[in-house]
Short mmCIF file of the C-alpha atoms (twelve columns), coordinates in Angstrom:
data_MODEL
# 
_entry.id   MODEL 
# 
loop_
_atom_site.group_PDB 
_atom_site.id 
_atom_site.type_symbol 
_atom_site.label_atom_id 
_atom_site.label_alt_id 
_atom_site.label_comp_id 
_atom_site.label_asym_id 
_atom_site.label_seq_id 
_atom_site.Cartn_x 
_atom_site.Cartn_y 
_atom_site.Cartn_z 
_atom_site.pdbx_PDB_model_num 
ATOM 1   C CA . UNK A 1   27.076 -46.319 -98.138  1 
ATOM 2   C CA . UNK A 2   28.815 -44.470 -101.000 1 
ATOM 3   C CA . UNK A 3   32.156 -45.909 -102.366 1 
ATOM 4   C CA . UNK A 4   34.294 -42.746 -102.797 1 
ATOM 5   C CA . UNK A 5   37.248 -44.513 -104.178 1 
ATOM 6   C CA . UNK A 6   35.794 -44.795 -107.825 1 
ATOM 7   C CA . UNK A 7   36.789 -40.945 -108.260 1 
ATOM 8   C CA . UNK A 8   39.907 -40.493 -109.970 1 
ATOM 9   C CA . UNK A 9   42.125 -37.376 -110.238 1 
ATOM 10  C CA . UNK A 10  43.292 -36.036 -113.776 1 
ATOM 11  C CA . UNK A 11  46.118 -34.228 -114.230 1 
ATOM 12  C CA . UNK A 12  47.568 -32.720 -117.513 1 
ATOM 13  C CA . UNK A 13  51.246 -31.621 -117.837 1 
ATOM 14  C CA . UNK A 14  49.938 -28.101 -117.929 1 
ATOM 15  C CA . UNK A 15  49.047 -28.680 -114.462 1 
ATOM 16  C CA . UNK A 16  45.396 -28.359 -115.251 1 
ATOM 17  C CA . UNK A 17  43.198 -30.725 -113.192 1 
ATOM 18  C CA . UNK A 18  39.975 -32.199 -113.755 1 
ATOM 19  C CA . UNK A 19  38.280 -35.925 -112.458 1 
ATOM 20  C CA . UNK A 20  37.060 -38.897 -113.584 1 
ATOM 21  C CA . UNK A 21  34.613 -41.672 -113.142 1 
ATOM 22  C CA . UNK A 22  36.232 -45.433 -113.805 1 
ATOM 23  C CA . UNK A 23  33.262 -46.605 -115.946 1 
ATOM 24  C CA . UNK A 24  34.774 -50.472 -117.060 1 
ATOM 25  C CA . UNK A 25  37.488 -52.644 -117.645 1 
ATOM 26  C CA . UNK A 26  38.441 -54.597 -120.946 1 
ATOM 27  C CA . UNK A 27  40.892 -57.231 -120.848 1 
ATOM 28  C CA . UNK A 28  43.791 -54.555 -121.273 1 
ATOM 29  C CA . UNK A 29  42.259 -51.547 -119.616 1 
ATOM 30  C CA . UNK A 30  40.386 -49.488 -117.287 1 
ATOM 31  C CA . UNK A 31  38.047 -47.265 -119.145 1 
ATOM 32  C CA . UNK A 32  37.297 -43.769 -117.160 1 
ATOM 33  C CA . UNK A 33  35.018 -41.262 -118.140 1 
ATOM 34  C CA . UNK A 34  34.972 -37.423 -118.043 1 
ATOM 35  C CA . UNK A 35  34.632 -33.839 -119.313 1 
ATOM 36  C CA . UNK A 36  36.114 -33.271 -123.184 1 
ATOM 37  C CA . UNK A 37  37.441 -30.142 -121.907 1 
ATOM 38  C CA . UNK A 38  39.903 -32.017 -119.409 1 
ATOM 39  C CA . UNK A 39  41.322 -33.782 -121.371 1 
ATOM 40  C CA . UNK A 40  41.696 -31.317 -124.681 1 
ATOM 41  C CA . UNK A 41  45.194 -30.342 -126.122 1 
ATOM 42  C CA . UNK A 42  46.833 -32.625 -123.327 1 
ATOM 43  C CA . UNK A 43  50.365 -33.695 -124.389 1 
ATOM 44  C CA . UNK A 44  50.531 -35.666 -121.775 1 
ATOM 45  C CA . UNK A 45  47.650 -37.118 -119.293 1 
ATOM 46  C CA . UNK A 46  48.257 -38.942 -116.226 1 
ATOM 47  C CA . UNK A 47  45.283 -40.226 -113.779 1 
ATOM 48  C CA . UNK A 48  46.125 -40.399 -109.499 1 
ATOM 49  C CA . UNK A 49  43.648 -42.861 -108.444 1 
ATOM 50  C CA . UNK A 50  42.413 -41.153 -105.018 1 
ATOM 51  C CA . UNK A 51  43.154 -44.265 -102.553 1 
ATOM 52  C CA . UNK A 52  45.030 -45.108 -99.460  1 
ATOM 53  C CA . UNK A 53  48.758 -46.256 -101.751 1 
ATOM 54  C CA . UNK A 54  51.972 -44.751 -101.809 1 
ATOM 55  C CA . UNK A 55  51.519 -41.795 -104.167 1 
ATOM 56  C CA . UNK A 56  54.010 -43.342 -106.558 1 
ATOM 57  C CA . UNK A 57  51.645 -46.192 -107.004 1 
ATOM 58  C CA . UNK A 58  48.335 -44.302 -107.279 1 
ATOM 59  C CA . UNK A 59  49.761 -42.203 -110.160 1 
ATOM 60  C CA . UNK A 60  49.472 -43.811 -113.997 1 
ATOM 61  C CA . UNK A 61  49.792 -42.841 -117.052 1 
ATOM 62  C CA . UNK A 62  46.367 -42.530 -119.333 1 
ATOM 63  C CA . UNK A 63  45.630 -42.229 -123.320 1 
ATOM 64  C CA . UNK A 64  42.391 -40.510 -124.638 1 
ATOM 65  C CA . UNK A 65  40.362 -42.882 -126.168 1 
ATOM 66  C CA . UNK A 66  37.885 -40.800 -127.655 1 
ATOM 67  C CA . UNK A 67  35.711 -37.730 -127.062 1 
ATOM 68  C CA . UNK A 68  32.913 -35.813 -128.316 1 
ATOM 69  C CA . UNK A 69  32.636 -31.906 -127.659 1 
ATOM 70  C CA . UNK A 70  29.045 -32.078 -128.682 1 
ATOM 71  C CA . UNK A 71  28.442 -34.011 -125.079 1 
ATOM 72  C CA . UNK A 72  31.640 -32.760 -123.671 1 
ATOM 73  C CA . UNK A 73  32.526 -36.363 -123.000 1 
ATOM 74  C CA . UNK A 74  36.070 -37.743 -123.038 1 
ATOM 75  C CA . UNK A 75  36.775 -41.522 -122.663 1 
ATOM 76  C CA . UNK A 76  40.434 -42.430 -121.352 1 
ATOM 77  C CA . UNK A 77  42.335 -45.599 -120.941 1 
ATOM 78  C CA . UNK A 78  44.796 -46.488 -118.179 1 
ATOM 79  C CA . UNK A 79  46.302 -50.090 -118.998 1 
ATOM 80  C CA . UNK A 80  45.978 -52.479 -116.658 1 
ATOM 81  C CA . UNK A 81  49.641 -53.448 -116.274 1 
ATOM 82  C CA . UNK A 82  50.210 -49.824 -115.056 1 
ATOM 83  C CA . UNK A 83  48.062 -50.241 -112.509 1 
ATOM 84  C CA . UNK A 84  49.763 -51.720 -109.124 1 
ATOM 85  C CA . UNK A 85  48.107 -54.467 -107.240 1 
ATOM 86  C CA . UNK A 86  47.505 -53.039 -104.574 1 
ATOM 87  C CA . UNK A 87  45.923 -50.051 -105.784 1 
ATOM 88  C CA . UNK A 88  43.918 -52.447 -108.458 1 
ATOM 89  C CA . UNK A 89  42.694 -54.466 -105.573 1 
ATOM 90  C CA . UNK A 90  41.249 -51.078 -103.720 1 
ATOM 91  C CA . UNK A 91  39.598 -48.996 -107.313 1 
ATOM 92  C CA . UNK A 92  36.253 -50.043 -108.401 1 
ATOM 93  C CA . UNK A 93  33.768 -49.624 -111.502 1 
ATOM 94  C CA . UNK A 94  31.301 -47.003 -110.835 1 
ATOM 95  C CA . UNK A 95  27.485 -47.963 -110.580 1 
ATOM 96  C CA . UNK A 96  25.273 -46.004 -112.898 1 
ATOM 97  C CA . UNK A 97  22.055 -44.354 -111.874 1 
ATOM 98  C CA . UNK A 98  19.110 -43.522 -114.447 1 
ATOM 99  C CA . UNK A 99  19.181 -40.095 -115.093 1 
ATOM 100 C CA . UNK A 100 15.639 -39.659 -116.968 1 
ATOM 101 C CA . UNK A 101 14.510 -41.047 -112.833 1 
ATOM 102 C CA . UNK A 102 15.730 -37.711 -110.702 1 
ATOM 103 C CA . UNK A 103 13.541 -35.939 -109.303 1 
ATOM 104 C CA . UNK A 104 13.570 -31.783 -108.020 1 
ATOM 105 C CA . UNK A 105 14.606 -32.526 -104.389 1 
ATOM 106 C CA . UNK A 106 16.228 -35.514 -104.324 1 
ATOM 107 C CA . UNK A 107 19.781 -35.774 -103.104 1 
ATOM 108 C CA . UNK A 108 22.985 -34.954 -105.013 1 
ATOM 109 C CA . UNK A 109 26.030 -35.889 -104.055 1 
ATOM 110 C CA . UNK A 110 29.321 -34.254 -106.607 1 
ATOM 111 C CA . UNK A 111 32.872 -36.107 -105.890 1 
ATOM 112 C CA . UNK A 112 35.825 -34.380 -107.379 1 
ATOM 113 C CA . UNK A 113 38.993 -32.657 -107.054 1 
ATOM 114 C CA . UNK A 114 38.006 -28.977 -106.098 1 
ATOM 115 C CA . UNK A 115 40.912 -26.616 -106.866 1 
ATOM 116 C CA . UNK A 116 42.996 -29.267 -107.598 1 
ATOM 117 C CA . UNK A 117 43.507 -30.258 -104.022 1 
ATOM 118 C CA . UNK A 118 42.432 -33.946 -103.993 1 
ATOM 119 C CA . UNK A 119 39.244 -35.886 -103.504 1 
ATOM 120 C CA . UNK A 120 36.532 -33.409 -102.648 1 
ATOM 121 C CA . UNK A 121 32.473 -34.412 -101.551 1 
ATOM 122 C CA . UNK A 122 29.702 -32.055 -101.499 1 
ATOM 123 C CA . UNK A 123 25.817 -32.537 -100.665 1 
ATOM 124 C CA . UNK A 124 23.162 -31.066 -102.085 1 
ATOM 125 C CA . UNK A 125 20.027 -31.599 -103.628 1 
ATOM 126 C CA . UNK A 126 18.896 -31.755 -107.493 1 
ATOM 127 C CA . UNK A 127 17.449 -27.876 -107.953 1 
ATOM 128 C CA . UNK A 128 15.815 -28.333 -111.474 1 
ATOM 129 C CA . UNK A 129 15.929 -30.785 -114.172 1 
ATOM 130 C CA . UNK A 130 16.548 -30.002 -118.211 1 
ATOM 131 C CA . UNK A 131 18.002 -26.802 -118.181 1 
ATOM 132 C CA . UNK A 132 19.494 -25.760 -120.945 1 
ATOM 133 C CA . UNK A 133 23.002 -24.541 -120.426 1 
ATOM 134 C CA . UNK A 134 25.267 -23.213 -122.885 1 
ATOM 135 C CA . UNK A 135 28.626 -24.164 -122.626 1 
ATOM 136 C CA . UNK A 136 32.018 -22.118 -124.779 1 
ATOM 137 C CA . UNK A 137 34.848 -25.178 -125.530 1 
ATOM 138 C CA . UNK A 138 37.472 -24.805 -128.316 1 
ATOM 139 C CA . UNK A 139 34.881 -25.728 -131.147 1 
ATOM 140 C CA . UNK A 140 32.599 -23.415 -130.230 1 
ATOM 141 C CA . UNK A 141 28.923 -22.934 -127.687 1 
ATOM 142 C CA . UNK A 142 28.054 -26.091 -126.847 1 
ATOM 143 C CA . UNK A 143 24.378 -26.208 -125.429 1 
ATOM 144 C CA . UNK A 144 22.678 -29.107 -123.798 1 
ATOM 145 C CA . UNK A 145 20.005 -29.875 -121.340 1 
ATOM 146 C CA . UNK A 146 21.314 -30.853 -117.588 1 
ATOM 147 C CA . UNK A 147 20.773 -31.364 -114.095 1 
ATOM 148 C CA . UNK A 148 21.249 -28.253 -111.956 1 
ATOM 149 C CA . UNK A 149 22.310 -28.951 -108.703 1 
ATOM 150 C CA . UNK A 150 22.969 -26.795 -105.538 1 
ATOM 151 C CA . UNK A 151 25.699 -29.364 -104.640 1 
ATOM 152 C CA . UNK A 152 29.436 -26.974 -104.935 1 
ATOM 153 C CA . UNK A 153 31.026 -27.356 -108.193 1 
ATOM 154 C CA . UNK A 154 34.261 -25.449 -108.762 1 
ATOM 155 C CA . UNK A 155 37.160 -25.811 -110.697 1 
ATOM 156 C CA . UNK A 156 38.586 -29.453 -110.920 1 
ATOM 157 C CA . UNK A 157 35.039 -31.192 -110.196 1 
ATOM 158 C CA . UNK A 158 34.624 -31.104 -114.020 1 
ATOM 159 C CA . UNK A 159 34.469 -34.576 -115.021 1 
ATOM 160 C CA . UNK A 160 33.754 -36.275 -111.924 1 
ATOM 161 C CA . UNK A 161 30.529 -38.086 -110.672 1 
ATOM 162 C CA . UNK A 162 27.514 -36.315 -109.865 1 
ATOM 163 C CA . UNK A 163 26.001 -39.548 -107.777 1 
ATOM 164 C CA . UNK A 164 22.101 -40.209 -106.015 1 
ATOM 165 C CA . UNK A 165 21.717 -40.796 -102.837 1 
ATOM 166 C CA . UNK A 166 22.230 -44.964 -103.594 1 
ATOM 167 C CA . UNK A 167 25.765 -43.842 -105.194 1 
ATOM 168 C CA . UNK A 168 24.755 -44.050 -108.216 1 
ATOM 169 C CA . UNK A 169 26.159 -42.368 -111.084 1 
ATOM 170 C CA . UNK A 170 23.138 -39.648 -112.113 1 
ATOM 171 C CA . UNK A 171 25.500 -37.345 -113.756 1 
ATOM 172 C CA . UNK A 172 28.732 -36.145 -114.969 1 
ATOM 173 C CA . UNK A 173 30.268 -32.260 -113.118 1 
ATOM 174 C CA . UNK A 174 30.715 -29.902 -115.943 1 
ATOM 175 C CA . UNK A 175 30.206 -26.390 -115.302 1 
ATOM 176 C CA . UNK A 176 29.165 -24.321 -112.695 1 
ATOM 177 C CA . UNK A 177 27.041 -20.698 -112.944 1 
ATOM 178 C CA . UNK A 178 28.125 -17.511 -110.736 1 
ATOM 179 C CA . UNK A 179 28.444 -14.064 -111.196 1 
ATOM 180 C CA . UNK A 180 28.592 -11.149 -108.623 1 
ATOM 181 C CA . UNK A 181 26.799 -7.898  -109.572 1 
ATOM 182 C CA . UNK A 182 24.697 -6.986  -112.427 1 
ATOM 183 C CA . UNK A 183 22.148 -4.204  -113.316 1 
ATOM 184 C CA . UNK A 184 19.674 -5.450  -111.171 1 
ATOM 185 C CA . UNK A 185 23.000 -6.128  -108.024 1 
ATOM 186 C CA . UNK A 186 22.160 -9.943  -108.037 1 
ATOM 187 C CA . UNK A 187 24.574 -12.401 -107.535 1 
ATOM 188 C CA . UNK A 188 24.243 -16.213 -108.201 1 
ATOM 189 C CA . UNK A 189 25.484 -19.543 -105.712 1 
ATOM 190 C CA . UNK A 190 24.816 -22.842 -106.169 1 
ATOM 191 C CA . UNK A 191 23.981 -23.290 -109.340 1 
ATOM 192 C CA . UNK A 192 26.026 -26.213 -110.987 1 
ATOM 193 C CA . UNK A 193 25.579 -28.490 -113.292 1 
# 
């Protein structure tokens, strides 16, 4: 069984939305992982863990730790005395997968916060491995090899968990291809990655 309630919600002040994966704890912190593009030019960053708490309680603030728009990685850092008890008894660490060990068919499962509405599952399967995907952020194209999945990625997945069918942690959401028309009338679904 999967254990949704590692997915966290990001929200900047902008109201720009994006998730997260919790990915450890230090003796001060919870550490969460997700896209660089998130979390750029925030002023202010505050993470709504998605369980069952009064929404006052499940809403913290957060710090960037570091990033790296090479990766498109962000770390963040909610501190541990922000956290309520009861919400810290319900949030766990995420479980990493092996990457390098997917396979073309296997199953993909992407946990986010499509369109900025809340938690958000979709199934799929891995389509293709290593593609190279080009990427435009604030310091420029940004290519790297990724998963492709035909799981639904849209707007406010970035950053969230990309899991295996063991829940797993495979992969991080980051960008999704479509495009309607072109000179040959093609149109392109579920391709994310």
């Amino acid at each position: 069984m999967l254990e949704w309630r590692r997915s966290v919600i990001l929200a900047q002040s902008s109201e720009s939305t994006g998730s997260g994966i919790i990915v450890g704890k230090n003796d001060t912190e919870l550490l969460i992982a997700t896209n660089q593009h998130v979390v750029e030019s925030a002023e202010e960053l505050t993470v709504c863990f998605s369980v069952d708490a009064d929404e006052d309680e499940k809403l913290v603030p957060a710090q960037v730790k570091g990033t790296d728009s090479t990766w498109d990685l962000a770390v963040i850092a909610v501190k541990l005395s922000d956290i309520s008890e009861d919400v810290a008894g319900k949030i766990r660490i995420a479980q990493m997968g092996d990457s390098d060990e997917v396979q073309v068919g296997e199953y993909a499962v992407a946990i986010g916060n499509a369109l900025g509405y809340g938690q958000s599952v979709t199934f799929g399967i891995i389509s293709a491995l290593d593609r190279e995907i080009s990427v435009s952020t604030n310091n420029g194209v940004v290519s790297n090899h990724m998963l492709q999945t035909d799981a639904a990625i849209n707007f406010g997945n970035s950053g969230g968990a990309l899991l295996n069918a063991s829940g797993e942690v495979i992969g991080i959401n980051v960008a999704k291809y479509s495009s309607s028309g072109s000179s040959s009338n093609a149109s392109v679904e579920g391709m994310g990655f």
